[in-house]
C-alpha positions as CSV (number, residue, x, y, z in Angstrom):
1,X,-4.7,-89.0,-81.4
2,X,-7.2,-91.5,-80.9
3,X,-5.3,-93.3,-78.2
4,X,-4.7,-90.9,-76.2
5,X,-8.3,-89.4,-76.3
6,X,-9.5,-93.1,-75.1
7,X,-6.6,-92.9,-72.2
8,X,-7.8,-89.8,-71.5
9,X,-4.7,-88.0,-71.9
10,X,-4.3,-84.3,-72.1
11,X,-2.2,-81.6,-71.6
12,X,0.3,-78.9,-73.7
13,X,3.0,-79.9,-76.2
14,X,5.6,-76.8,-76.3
15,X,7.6,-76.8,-79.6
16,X,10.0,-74.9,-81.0
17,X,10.6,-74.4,-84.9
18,X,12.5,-71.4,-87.0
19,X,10.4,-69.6,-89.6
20,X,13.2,-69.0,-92.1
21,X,13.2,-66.0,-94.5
22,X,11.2,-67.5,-97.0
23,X,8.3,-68.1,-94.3
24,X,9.0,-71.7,-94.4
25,X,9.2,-73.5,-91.1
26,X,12.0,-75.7,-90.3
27,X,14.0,-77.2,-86.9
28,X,10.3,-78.7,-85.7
29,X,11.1,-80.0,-82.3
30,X,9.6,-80.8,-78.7
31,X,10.7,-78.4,-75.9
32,X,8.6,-79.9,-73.3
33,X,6.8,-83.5,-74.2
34,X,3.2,-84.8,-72.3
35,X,3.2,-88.5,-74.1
36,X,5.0,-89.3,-76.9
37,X,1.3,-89.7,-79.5
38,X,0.7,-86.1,-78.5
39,X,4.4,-84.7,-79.4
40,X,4.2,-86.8,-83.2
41,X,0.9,-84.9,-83.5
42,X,2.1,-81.7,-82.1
43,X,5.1,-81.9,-84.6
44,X,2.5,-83.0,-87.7
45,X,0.6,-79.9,-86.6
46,X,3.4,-78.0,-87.3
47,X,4.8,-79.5,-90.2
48,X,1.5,-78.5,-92.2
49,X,1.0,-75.1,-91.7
50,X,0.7,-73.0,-94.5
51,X,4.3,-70.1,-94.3
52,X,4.5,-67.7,-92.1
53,X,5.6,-63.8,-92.3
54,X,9.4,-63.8,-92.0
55,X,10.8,-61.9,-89.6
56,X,12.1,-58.0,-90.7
57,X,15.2,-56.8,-89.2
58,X,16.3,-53.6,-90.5
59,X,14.4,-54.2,-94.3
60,X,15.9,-57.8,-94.5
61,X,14.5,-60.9,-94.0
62,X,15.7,-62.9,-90.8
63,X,15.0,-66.0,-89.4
64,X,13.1,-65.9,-85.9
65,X,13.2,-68.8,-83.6
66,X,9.1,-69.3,-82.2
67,X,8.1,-71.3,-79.2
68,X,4.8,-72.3,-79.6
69,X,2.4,-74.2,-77.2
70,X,0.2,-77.1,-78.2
71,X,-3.3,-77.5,-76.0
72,X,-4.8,-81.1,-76.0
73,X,-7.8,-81.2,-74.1
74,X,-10.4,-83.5,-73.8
């Protein structure tokens, strides 16, 4: 975010979403926030990325809860 890059704030967003069977992702939250422009961009991040592979358990399609960490740096 613009903002934050003039404040010169940086640092790692972790999130945590489910990819659900369909490969969707869904349950988009902020595990551990740095400033609260970086965890709304963290969270758009997420929200637009294309679906991933569903998780396999024994031949059928699960959903898997991911933690994922977010690097801003200037």
């Amino acid at each position: 975010p613009t903002q934050a890059y003039h404040e010169g704030i940086e640092g790692r967003v972790l999130c945590g979403f489910v990819v659900n069977e369909d490969g969707s992702l869904s349950h988009i939250s902020v595990i551990r926030s740095v400033e609260k422009s970086l965890d709304r961009e963290a969270v758009r991040i997420i929200s637009n990325m294309p679906k991933w592979d569903a998780g396999v358990l024994s031949d059928t399609f699960v959903p898997v809860y991911y933690i994922l960490p977010i690097p801003f740096r200037l």
